[in-house]
N, C-alpha and C positions, 0 to 999 in steps of 0.2 A: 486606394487609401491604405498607409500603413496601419495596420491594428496593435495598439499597445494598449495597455491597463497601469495602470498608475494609484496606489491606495498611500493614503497621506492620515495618520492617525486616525482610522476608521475605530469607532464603537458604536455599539446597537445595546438599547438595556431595553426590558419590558418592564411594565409597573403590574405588580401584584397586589391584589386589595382584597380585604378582609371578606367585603361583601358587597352587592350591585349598587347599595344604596350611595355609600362614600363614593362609588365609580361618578355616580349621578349626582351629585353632589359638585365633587370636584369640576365636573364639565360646566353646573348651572352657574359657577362663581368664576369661570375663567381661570381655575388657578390658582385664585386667592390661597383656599384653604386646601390641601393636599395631607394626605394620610395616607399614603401607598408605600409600598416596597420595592426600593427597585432591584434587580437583577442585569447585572451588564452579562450580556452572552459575548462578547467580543469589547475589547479594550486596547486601543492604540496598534492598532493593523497598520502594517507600514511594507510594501513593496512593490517592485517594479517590475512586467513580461512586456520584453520586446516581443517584437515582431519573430512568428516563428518557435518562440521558446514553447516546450511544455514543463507545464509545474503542476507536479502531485499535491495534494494540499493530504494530510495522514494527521491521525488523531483518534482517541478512545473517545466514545458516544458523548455526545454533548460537550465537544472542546467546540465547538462554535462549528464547525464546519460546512453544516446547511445553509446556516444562517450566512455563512460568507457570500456564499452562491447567489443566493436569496438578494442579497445588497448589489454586487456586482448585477445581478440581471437586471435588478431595477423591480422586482416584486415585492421591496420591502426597503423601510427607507430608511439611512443611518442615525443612529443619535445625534451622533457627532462626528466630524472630520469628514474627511471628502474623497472622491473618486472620478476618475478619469479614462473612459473608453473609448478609445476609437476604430472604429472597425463595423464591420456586421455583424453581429452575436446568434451564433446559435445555442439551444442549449438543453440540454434535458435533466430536470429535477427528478422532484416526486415523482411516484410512480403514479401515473397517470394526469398530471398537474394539467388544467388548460383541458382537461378531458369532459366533455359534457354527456355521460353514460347514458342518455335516451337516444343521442346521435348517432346515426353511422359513422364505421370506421373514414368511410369518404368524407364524409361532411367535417368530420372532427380532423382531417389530414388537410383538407382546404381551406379552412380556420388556419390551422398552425403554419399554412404558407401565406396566408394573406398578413399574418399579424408577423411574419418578416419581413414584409414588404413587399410583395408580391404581387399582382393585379389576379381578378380571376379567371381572368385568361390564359395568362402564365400561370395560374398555379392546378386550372386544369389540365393543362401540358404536362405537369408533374406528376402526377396521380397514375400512372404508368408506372414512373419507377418506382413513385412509395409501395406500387402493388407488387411488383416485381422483386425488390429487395427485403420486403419483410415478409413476401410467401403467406401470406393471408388468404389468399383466392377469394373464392366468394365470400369468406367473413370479412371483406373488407364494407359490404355494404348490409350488414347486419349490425344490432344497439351493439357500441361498446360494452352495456351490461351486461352482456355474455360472452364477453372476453375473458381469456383467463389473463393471471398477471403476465406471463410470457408474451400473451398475444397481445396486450397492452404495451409492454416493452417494446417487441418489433415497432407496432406500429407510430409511438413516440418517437423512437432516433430514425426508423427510415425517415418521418417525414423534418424530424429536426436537421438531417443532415443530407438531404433530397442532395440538396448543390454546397457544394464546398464555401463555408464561411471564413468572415478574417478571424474569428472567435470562436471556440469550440469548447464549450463549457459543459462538463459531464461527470453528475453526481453518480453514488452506489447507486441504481435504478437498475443496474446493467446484471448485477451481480444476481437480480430474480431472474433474469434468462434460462432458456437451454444450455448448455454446453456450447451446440453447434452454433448458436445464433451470438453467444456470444464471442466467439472464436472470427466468426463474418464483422461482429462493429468494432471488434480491436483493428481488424485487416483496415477495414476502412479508416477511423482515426489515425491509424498509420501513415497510410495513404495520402491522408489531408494534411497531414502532421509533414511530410514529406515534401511535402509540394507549395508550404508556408502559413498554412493556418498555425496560431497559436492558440495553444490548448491547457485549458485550467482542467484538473483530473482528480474528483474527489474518491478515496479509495481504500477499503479496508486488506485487498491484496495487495502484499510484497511485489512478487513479481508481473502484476501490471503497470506498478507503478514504476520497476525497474524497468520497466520493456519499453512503460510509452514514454518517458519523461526523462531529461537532463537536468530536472531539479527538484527540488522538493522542498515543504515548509510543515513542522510541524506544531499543531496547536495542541495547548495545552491551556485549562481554564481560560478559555477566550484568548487568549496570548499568544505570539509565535516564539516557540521557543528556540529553533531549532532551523535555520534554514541554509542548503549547501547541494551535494550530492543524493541522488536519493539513496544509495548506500548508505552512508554515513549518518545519513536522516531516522532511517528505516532501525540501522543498529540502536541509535537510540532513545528508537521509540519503543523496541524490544523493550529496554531499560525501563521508562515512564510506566510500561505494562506493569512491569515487577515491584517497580514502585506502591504503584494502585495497593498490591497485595499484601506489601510490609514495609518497614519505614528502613531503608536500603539507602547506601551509598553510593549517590550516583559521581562516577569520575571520569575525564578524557586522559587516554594511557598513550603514549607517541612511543610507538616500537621502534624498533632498530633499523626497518627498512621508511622511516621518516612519517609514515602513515599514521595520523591517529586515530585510535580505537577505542573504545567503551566498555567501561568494565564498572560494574554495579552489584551489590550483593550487600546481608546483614552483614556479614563478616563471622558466621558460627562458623566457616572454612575457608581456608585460604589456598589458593593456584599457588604452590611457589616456583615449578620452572615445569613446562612445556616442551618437548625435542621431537625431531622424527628421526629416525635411523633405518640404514640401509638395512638387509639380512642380516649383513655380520655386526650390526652394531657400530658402527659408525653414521654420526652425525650428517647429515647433505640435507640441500635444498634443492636439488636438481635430482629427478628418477626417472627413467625409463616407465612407459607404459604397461601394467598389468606386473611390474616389479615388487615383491615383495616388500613388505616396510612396518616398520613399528611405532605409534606414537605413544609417548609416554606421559605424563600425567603426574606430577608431584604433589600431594594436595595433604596440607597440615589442618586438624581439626583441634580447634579451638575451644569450641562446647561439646556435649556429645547431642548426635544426632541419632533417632531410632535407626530409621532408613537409607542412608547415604547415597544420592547416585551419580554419578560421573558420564558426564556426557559430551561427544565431540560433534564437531558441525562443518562439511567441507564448504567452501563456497566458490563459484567462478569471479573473473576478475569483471564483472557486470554486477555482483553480488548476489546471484541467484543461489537459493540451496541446491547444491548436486547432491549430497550425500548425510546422513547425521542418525547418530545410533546411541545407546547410553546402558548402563551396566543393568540397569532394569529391563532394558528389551533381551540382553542379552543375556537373561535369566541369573544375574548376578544380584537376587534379593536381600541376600542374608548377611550384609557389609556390618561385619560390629565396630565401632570408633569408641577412644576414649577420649578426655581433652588434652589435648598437647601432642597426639599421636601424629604421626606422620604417615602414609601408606600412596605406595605407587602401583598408577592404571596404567597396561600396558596392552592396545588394542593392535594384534598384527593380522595385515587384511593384505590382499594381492592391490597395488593402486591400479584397477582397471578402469582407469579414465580418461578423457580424451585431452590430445597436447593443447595445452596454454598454462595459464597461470592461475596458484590458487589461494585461499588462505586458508586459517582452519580457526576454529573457537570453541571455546572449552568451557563447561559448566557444572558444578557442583549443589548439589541444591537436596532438597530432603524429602520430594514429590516425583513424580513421573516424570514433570515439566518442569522449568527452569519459574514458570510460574506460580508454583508452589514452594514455598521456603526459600527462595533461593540466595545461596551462599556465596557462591561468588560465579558470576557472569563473567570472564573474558572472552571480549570479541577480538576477531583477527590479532590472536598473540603469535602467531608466525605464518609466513606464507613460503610456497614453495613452485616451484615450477615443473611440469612434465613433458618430456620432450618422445620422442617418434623410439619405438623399442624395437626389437627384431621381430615382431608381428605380421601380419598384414595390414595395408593403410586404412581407413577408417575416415570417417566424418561425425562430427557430434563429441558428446558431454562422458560416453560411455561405453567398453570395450568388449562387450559380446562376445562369449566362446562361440565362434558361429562353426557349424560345419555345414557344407556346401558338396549334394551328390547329385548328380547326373546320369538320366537314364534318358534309354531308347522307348519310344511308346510305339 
Protein backbone atom coordinates (compact mmCIF):
# COMPACT_ATOMS: atom_id res chain seq x y z
CA UNK A 1 0.00 0.00 0.00
CA UNK A 2 1.41 3.48 -0.89
CA UNK A 3 1.33 5.62 2.36
CA UNK A 4 0.58 9.25 1.98
CA UNK A 5 -1.12 11.92 4.42
CA UNK A 6 -3.11 14.40 2.88
CA UNK A 7 -4.54 17.43 5.49
CA UNK A 8 -7.07 19.65 3.65
CA UNK A 9 -7.98 22.82 5.98
CA UNK A 10 -7.55 20.94 9.35
CA UNK A 11 -8.48 22.92 12.66
CA UNK A 12 -9.02 21.71 16.26
CA UNK A 13 -10.36 24.43 18.90
CA UNK A 14 -11.13 23.34 22.61
CA UNK A 15 -14.06 25.11 24.45
CA UNK A 16 -13.13 26.69 27.90
CA UNK A 17 -15.93 27.44 30.51
CA UNK A 18 -16.05 29.49 33.36
CA UNK A 19 -17.20 26.54 35.36
CA UNK A 20 -18.73 22.67 35.49
CA UNK A 21 -22.02 23.91 35.80
CA UNK A 22 -22.38 25.79 32.31
CA UNK A 23 -20.20 22.56 30.93
CA UNK A 24 -23.47 20.65 32.18
CA UNK A 25 -25.73 22.82 31.14
CA UNK A 26 -24.67 23.16 27.65
CA UNK A 27 -24.58 19.10 27.31
CA UNK A 28 -28.44 18.92 29.06
CA UNK A 29 -29.86 21.54 26.15
CA UNK A 30 -28.13 19.99 23.25
CA UNK A 31 -26.41 23.11 22.38
CA UNK A 32 -29.06 25.40 22.57
CA UNK A 33 -27.61 27.51 25.09
CA UNK A 34 -23.69 27.78 25.01
CA UNK A 35 -21.35 30.20 27.06
CA UNK A 36 -18.00 28.83 26.48
CA UNK A 37 -14.69 30.16 24.95
CA UNK A 38 -13.28 28.73 22.38
CA UNK A 39 -9.58 28.42 21.55
CA UNK A 40 -8.50 27.04 18.06
CA UNK A 41 -4.98 25.28 18.59
CA UNK A 42 -4.66 24.83 14.93
CA UNK A 43 -6.43 26.64 12.06
CA UNK A 44 -6.59 25.87 8.30
CA UNK A 45 -3.58 23.05 8.16
CA UNK A 46 -3.07 22.33 4.54
CA UNK A 47 -0.35 19.84 3.20
CA UNK A 48 0.66 16.97 1.41
CA UNK A 49 3.76 13.64 2.23
CA UNK A 50 4.29 11.38 -0.39
CA UNK A 51 5.24 8.23 -0.18
CA UNK A 52 8.86 8.17 1.45
CA UNK A 53 9.17 11.92 2.26
CA UNK A 54 10.23 13.17 5.75
CA UNK A 55 8.86 16.29 7.24
CA UNK A 56 9.95 17.97 10.35
CA UNK A 57 7.04 19.72 11.76
CA UNK A 58 9.31 22.91 14.28
CA UNK A 59 7.69 25.46 16.43
CA UNK A 60 7.88 27.27 19.85
CA UNK A 61 5.66 25.53 22.84
CA UNK A 62 2.14 25.50 21.89
CA UNK A 63 2.18 26.50 18.17
CA UNK A 64 -0.11 23.38 17.81
CA UNK A 65 2.33 20.85 17.23
CA UNK A 66 1.16 17.90 19.68
CA UNK A 67 -2.00 18.57 18.88
CA UNK A 68 -1.17 17.96 14.95
CA UNK A 69 0.06 14.52 15.87
CA UNK A 70 -2.65 13.90 18.01
CA UNK A 71 -5.32 14.50 14.91
CA UNK A 72 -3.24 12.60 12.31
CA UNK A 73 -2.96 9.41 14.70
CA UNK A 74 -6.55 9.63 15.07
CA UNK A 75 -6.31 10.15 19.26
CA UNK A 76 -8.19 13.16 18.83
CA UNK A 77 -10.64 14.32 16.49
CA UNK A 78 -10.64 17.58 14.25
CA UNK A 79 -12.97 20.58 14.38
CA UNK A 80 -12.96 21.00 11.13
CA UNK A 81 -11.59 20.04 7.70
CA UNK A 82 -10.35 16.70 7.00
CA UNK A 83 -7.59 14.13 6.62
CA UNK A 84 -6.24 11.44 4.62
CA UNK A 85 -3.93 8.27 5.57
CA UNK A 86 -2.92 5.67 3.95
CA UNK A 87 -0.59 3.42 4.95
CA UNK A 88 0.25 1.56 8.44
CA UNK A 89 0.99 4.10 11.16
CA UNK A 90 3.26 3.91 13.61
CA UNK A 91 3.90 6.32 16.07
CA UNK A 92 5.25 7.58 19.40
CA UNK A 93 3.69 10.67 21.34
CA UNK A 94 3.61 11.28 24.91
CA UNK A 95 6.04 10.00 26.89
CA UNK A 96 4.48 7.02 27.99
CA UNK A 97 0.91 7.52 26.04
CA UNK A 98 -1.06 3.88 25.80
CA UNK A 99 1.26 2.97 28.90
CA UNK A 100 -0.84 1.18 31.61
CA UNK A 101 1.89 1.67 34.75
CA UNK A 102 0.57 -1.44 36.89
CA UNK A 103 1.64 -3.62 33.59
CA UNK A 104 4.58 -5.22 32.68
CA UNK A 105 6.94 -3.96 30.33
CA UNK A 106 5.73 -7.25 28.26
CA UNK A 107 2.28 -6.92 28.53
CA UNK A 108 2.30 -3.00 27.78
CA UNK A 109 4.75 -4.02 24.55
CA UNK A 110 1.90 -6.80 23.34
CA UNK A 111 -0.76 -4.24 23.70
CA UNK A 112 1.13 -1.85 21.60
CA UNK A 113 1.56 -4.62 18.74
CA UNK A 114 -1.88 -5.92 18.91
CA UNK A 115 -3.47 -2.49 18.66
CA UNK A 116 -1.18 -2.16 15.19
CA UNK A 117 -2.67 -4.94 13.97
CA UNK A 118 -1.05 -7.74 14.98
CA UNK A 119 -2.50 -11.22 16.26
CA UNK A 120 -1.03 -12.46 19.57
CA UNK A 121 0.87 -14.70 18.12
CA UNK A 122 2.78 -12.62 15.93
CA UNK A 123 3.17 -10.14 18.47
CA UNK A 124 4.60 -12.78 20.67
CA UNK A 125 7.21 -13.41 18.05
CA UNK A 126 8.06 -9.86 18.55
CA UNK A 127 8.83 -9.43 22.20
CA UNK A 128 12.35 -10.80 21.21
CA UNK A 129 13.27 -7.93 19.48
CA UNK A 130 11.49 -5.26 21.56
CA UNK A 131 13.65 -6.91 24.38
CA UNK A 132 16.63 -6.90 22.51
CA UNK A 133 16.57 -3.30 21.00
CA UNK A 134 15.49 -1.40 24.00
CA UNK A 135 18.11 -3.48 26.39
CA UNK A 136 15.58 -3.66 29.26
CA UNK A 137 16.50 -7.20 30.25
CA UNK A 138 14.80 -8.37 33.00
CA UNK A 139 12.90 -4.90 33.59
CA UNK A 140 11.14 -5.91 30.83
CA UNK A 141 8.62 -8.01 32.90
CA UNK A 142 8.51 -5.68 35.89
CA UNK A 143 5.30 -2.58 36.49
CA UNK A 144 6.20 0.14 34.27
CA UNK A 145 5.93 2.13 37.47
CA UNK A 146 9.31 1.74 38.12
CA UNK A 147 10.44 2.67 34.93
CA UNK A 148 12.42 5.65 34.68
CA UNK A 149 11.55 8.18 31.73
CA UNK A 150 14.52 6.60 29.71
CA UNK A 151 13.30 3.14 30.28
CA UNK A 152 9.80 4.26 29.31
CA UNK A 153 11.25 5.84 25.99
CA UNK A 154 13.16 2.54 24.94
CA UNK A 155 10.45 0.55 25.58
CA UNK A 156 7.65 2.95 23.61
CA UNK A 157 9.68 3.22 20.14
CA UNK A 158 11.31 -0.31 20.32
CA UNK A 159 7.90 -1.64 20.41
CA UNK A 160 6.41 1.30 18.12
CA UNK A 161 8.82 0.50 15.40
CA UNK A 162 9.42 -3.58 16.33
CA UNK A 163 8.64 -3.82 12.08
CA UNK A 164 9.09 -1.23 9.62
CA UNK A 165 5.80 0.83 9.00
CA UNK A 166 4.37 2.87 5.91
CA UNK A 167 4.19 5.81 8.60
CA UNK A 168 6.47 6.86 11.17
CA UNK A 169 5.22 9.46 13.26
CA UNK A 170 7.56 10.77 16.15
CA UNK A 171 6.92 13.39 18.62
CA UNK A 172 9.95 15.15 21.22
CA UNK A 173 9.53 11.86 23.56
CA UNK A 174 12.98 10.95 22.24
CA UNK A 175 14.64 13.92 23.33
CA UNK A 176 14.18 12.43 27.53
CA UNK A 177 16.49 9.47 26.20
CA UNK A 178 20.24 8.70 27.01
CA UNK A 179 22.52 9.91 24.52
CA UNK A 180 23.37 6.49 23.40
CA UNK A 181 19.77 5.21 23.08
CA UNK A 182 19.05 8.10 21.34
CA UNK A 183 21.90 8.13 18.81
CA UNK A 184 20.40 3.87 18.25
CA UNK A 185 16.48 5.35 17.18
CA UNK A 186 17.90 8.10 14.94
CA UNK A 187 20.02 4.92 13.10
CA UNK A 188 16.99 3.15 12.91
CA UNK A 189 14.39 6.05 11.63
CA UNK A 190 17.08 6.41 9.19
CA UNK A 191 17.15 3.06 8.34
CA UNK A 192 13.30 2.93 7.79
CA UNK A 193 13.46 6.41 6.25
CA UNK A 194 15.79 4.78 3.74
CA UNK A 195 14.08 2.02 2.64
CA UNK A 196 10.54 3.98 2.17
CA UNK A 197 8.73 4.60 5.12
CA UNK A 198 7.53 8.19 5.52
CA UNK A 199 8.06 10.09 8.33
CA UNK A 200 6.34 12.94 10.24
CA UNK A 201 9.21 14.28 12.80
CA UNK A 202 8.18 16.50 15.60
CA UNK A 203 11.37 18.50 16.97
CA UNK A 204 12.92 20.99 19.05
CA UNK A 205 16.60 20.03 17.46
CA UNK A 206 18.05 21.85 14.45
CA UNK A 207 20.19 19.15 13.57
CA UNK A 208 17.78 16.15 13.78
CA UNK A 209 15.56 17.81 11.91
CA UNK A 210 18.38 18.64 9.35
CA UNK A 211 19.76 15.03 9.43
CA UNK A 212 16.33 13.07 9.14
CA UNK A 213 14.12 15.25 7.02
CA UNK A 214 13.92 16.86 3.28
CA UNK A 215 11.45 19.15 4.48
CA UNK A 216 9.99 21.03 7.04
CA UNK A 217 6.86 23.06 8.14
CA UNK A 218 6.79 25.54 10.65
CA UNK A 219 3.93 26.54 13.07
CA UNK A 220 3.22 29.37 14.36
CA UNK A 221 -0.19 30.32 16.45
CA UNK A 222 -1.91 27.15 15.13
CA UNK A 223 -0.69 28.25 11.53
CA UNK A 224 1.95 26.96 9.17
CA UNK A 225 3.77 29.66 8.38
CA UNK A 226 6.71 28.55 6.82
CA UNK A 227 7.02 25.46 4.72
CA UNK A 228 10.26 24.36 2.22
CA UNK A 229 13.73 23.20 3.18
CA UNK A 230 14.41 22.41 6.51
CA UNK A 231 17.28 24.99 6.23
CA UNK A 232 15.56 27.72 5.20
CA UNK A 233 12.67 26.67 7.70
CA UNK A 234 14.96 26.39 10.71
CA UNK A 235 16.65 29.98 9.77
CA UNK A 236 13.37 31.33 10.23
CA UNK A 237 12.29 30.08 13.00
CA UNK A 238 15.62 31.28 14.47
CA UNK A 239 13.69 34.63 13.52
CA UNK A 240 9.95 33.86 15.15
CA UNK A 241 12.36 32.99 18.32
CA UNK A 242 13.54 36.71 18.34
CA UNK A 243 10.36 37.76 17.61
CA UNK A 244 8.76 36.21 20.78
CA UNK A 245 11.45 38.56 22.67
CA UNK A 246 10.82 41.94 20.87
CA UNK A 247 8.74 43.37 18.30
CA UNK A 248 11.47 42.89 15.36
CA UNK A 249 11.58 42.99 11.59
CA UNK A 250 11.22 40.02 10.18
CA UNK A 251 12.38 40.12 6.18
CA UNK A 252 13.52 37.35 3.33
CA UNK A 253 17.01 38.96 1.93
CA UNK A 254 18.01 37.02 -1.73
CA UNK A 255 21.94 37.37 -1.80
CA UNK A 256 24.03 37.55 -4.68
CA UNK A 257 24.60 33.85 -4.93
CA UNK A 258 20.38 33.61 -5.83
CA UNK A 259 19.82 32.10 -2.19
CA UNK A 260 17.40 33.62 0.08
CA UNK A 261 18.03 34.40 3.44
CA UNK A 262 16.47 35.88 6.71
CA UNK A 263 17.51 38.69 8.32
CA UNK A 264 15.23 40.14 11.29
CA UNK A 265 16.26 42.62 14.03
CA UNK A 266 14.81 45.94 16.06
CA UNK A 267 16.81 47.88 13.98
CA UNK A 268 18.96 49.76 17.11
CA UNK A 269 21.99 48.39 14.61
CA UNK A 270 22.45 47.88 11.35
CA UNK A 271 24.99 44.93 9.30
CA UNK A 272 26.13 47.32 6.47
CA UNK A 273 28.58 44.97 4.48
CA UNK A 274 30.17 41.61 5.41
CA UNK A 275 33.54 40.32 3.45
CA UNK A 276 36.14 37.65 4.08
CA UNK A 277 39.72 38.11 3.00
CA UNK A 278 42.73 36.20 2.25
CA UNK A 279 46.08 37.15 4.73
CA UNK A 280 46.81 39.79 2.63
CA UNK A 281 43.64 41.30 2.27
CA UNK A 282 42.05 40.44 -0.61
CA UNK A 283 38.61 39.68 -1.02
CA UNK A 284 37.84 35.47 -2.31
CA UNK A 285 35.40 33.01 -1.88
CA UNK A 286 37.55 30.06 -2.47
CA UNK A 287 40.47 29.18 0.49
CA UNK A 288 42.57 26.40 1.12
CA UNK A 289 42.22 24.32 4.31
CA UNK A 290 43.62 25.60 7.66
CA UNK A 291 44.40 29.09 5.54
CA UNK A 292 44.48 31.91 7.27
CA UNK A 293 41.46 34.49 6.80
CA UNK A 294 39.61 37.55 7.95
CA UNK A 295 35.96 38.26 8.17
CA UNK A 296 35.04 41.61 8.62
CA UNK A 297 31.90 43.03 9.98
CA UNK A 298 30.61 46.64 9.25
CA UNK A 299 27.92 47.37 11.57
CA UNK A 300 26.43 51.10 12.12
CA UNK A 301 24.53 51.80 15.41
CA UNK A 302 21.66 53.65 15.24
CA UNK A 303 20.63 53.99 19.08
CA UNK A 304 23.10 53.52 21.66
CA UNK A 305 23.34 50.11 23.13
CA UNK A 306 25.06 49.34 26.81
CA UNK A 307 26.69 46.11 25.63
CA UNK A 308 27.15 45.60 21.94
CA UNK A 309 28.01 42.05 20.63
CA UNK A 310 29.01 40.85 17.30
CA UNK A 311 28.71 37.48 16.51
CA UNK A 312 29.37 35.11 13.50
CA UNK A 313 28.09 31.70 12.66
CA UNK A 314 29.81 29.15 10.04
CA UNK A 315 27.34 26.59 8.64
CA UNK A 316 27.69 23.34 6.18
CA UNK A 317 25.79 23.32 3.05
CA UNK A 318 23.10 20.73 5.04
CA UNK A 319 22.91 23.87 7.27
CA UNK A 320 24.36 22.27 10.29
CA UNK A 321 26.43 24.67 12.89
CA UNK A 322 30.22 23.84 12.35
CA UNK A 323 31.46 26.81 13.94
CA UNK A 324 29.96 30.38 15.81
CA UNK A 325 31.81 32.56 18.37
CA UNK A 326 31.01 36.43 19.20
CA UNK A 327 32.85 39.27 20.77
CA UNK A 328 31.56 38.51 24.23
CA UNK A 329 33.03 35.00 24.23
CA UNK A 330 35.87 36.41 22.99
CA UNK A 331 36.23 38.69 26.02
CA UNK A 332 35.44 41.71 24.04
CA UNK A 333 32.88 43.19 26.83
CA UNK A 334 33.63 46.72 26.96
CA UNK A 335 32.21 47.91 23.22
CA UNK A 336 31.16 51.73 23.87
CA UNK A 337 28.58 52.89 20.74
CA UNK A 338 27.21 56.21 20.10
CA UNK A 339 24.17 56.77 17.78
CA UNK A 340 25.08 57.11 14.23
CA UNK A 341 28.63 55.53 14.98
CA UNK A 342 29.87 53.15 12.69
CA UNK A 343 32.65 50.47 14.00
CA UNK A 344 34.37 47.52 12.23
CA UNK A 345 34.56 43.56 13.68
CA UNK A 346 37.50 41.93 12.28
CA UNK A 347 37.60 38.08 13.40
CA UNK A 348 41.13 36.44 11.93
CA UNK A 349 41.14 32.61 12.67
CA UNK A 350 43.14 29.76 10.67
CA UNK A 351 39.97 28.15 8.31
CA UNK A 352 40.57 24.67 9.63
CA UNK A 353 37.69 22.98 8.11
CA UNK A 354 36.89 20.34 6.05
CA UNK A 355 36.45 20.79 2.04
CA UNK A 356 32.83 21.59 0.83
CA UNK A 357 30.86 24.53 0.99
CA UNK A 358 29.94 27.01 3.43
CA UNK A 359 27.87 30.03 4.52
CA UNK A 360 28.38 32.26 7.36
CA UNK A 361 25.87 34.68 9.35
CA UNK A 362 26.21 37.44 11.27
CA UNK A 363 24.67 38.97 14.36
CA UNK A 364 24.45 42.12 16.28
CA UNK A 365 22.27 42.04 19.25
CA UNK A 366 22.82 43.73 23.05
CA UNK A 367 22.70 40.02 25.00
CA UNK A 368 25.06 37.15 25.04
CA UNK A 369 22.47 35.65 22.40
CA UNK A 370 21.07 36.85 19.37
CA UNK A 371 17.86 36.22 21.67
CA UNK A 372 18.31 38.86 23.75
CA UNK A 373 17.84 42.45 22.10
CA UNK A 374 18.67 41.48 18.98
CA UNK A 375 19.56 44.14 16.33
CA UNK A 376 20.11 42.83 13.49
CA UNK A 377 20.11 38.88 12.57
CA UNK A 378 21.65 38.27 9.13
CA UNK A 379 21.57 34.78 7.94
CA UNK A 380 23.67 33.29 5.14
CA UNK A 381 24.99 36.92 4.03
CA UNK A 382 27.87 35.30 2.04
CA UNK A 383 28.95 31.86 1.42
CA UNK A 384 32.37 30.46 0.50
CA UNK A 385 33.97 27.32 -0.46
CA UNK A 386 37.04 25.34 0.76
CA UNK A 387 38.94 23.28 -1.25
CA UNK A 388 41.95 20.43 -0.36
CA UNK A 389 45.30 22.66 1.03
CA UNK A 390 48.90 21.37 1.24
CA UNK A 391 47.89 19.20 4.40
CA UNK A 392 47.32 15.80 4.81
CA UNK A 393 43.84 14.45 3.48
CA UNK A 394 41.39 14.19 6.04
CA UNK A 395 37.63 13.27 6.37
CA UNK A 396 34.84 15.33 8.17
CA UNK A 397 33.72 18.89 9.07
CA UNK A 398 37.22 19.60 10.88
CA UNK A 399 41.15 19.97 10.49
CA UNK A 400 42.96 18.51 13.59
CA UNK A 401 46.73 19.50 14.26
CA UNK A 402 47.16 15.82 14.58
CA UNK A 403 50.73 14.51 15.10
CA UNK A 404 51.27 10.74 14.64
CA UNK A 405 54.44 8.79 16.53
CA UNK A 406 55.45 5.41 16.27
CA UNK A 407 57.29 3.13 18.51
CA UNK A 408 58.70 -0.23 19.03
CA UNK A 409 57.05 -2.14 22.17
Amino acid sequence: MTSQIVVTNLGKKYKRYSNRWIRLIEWLTFGRYQNHQATWILRNINFELQQGESLGVIGVNGAGKSTLLKLLTGTSTPTEGSLEIRGRVAALLELGMGFHQDFTGRVNAMMTCQMMGYTHEESQDLIHEIREFSELGDYLDQPVRVYSTGMQVRLAFSAATVTRPDILMVDEALSVGDAYFQHKCISRIREYRDKGTTLLFVSHDPGAVKSLCNRAILLDNGSIVKDGAPDSVLDYYNSVIARKRSDDDISQVTGDDGKVSTRSGNGKARITSVDITHEEGKTARTFLVGEDVTLCCTVKFRDSIKKPVVGILFRDRMGNDVFGTNSNHLAQTEIKVVPDESLEFSFSFPLNIGVGNYSVSVAVHGGATHLEDNCDWWDRCLSLQVVPGSGPAFVGVVSLPVQLEISNL
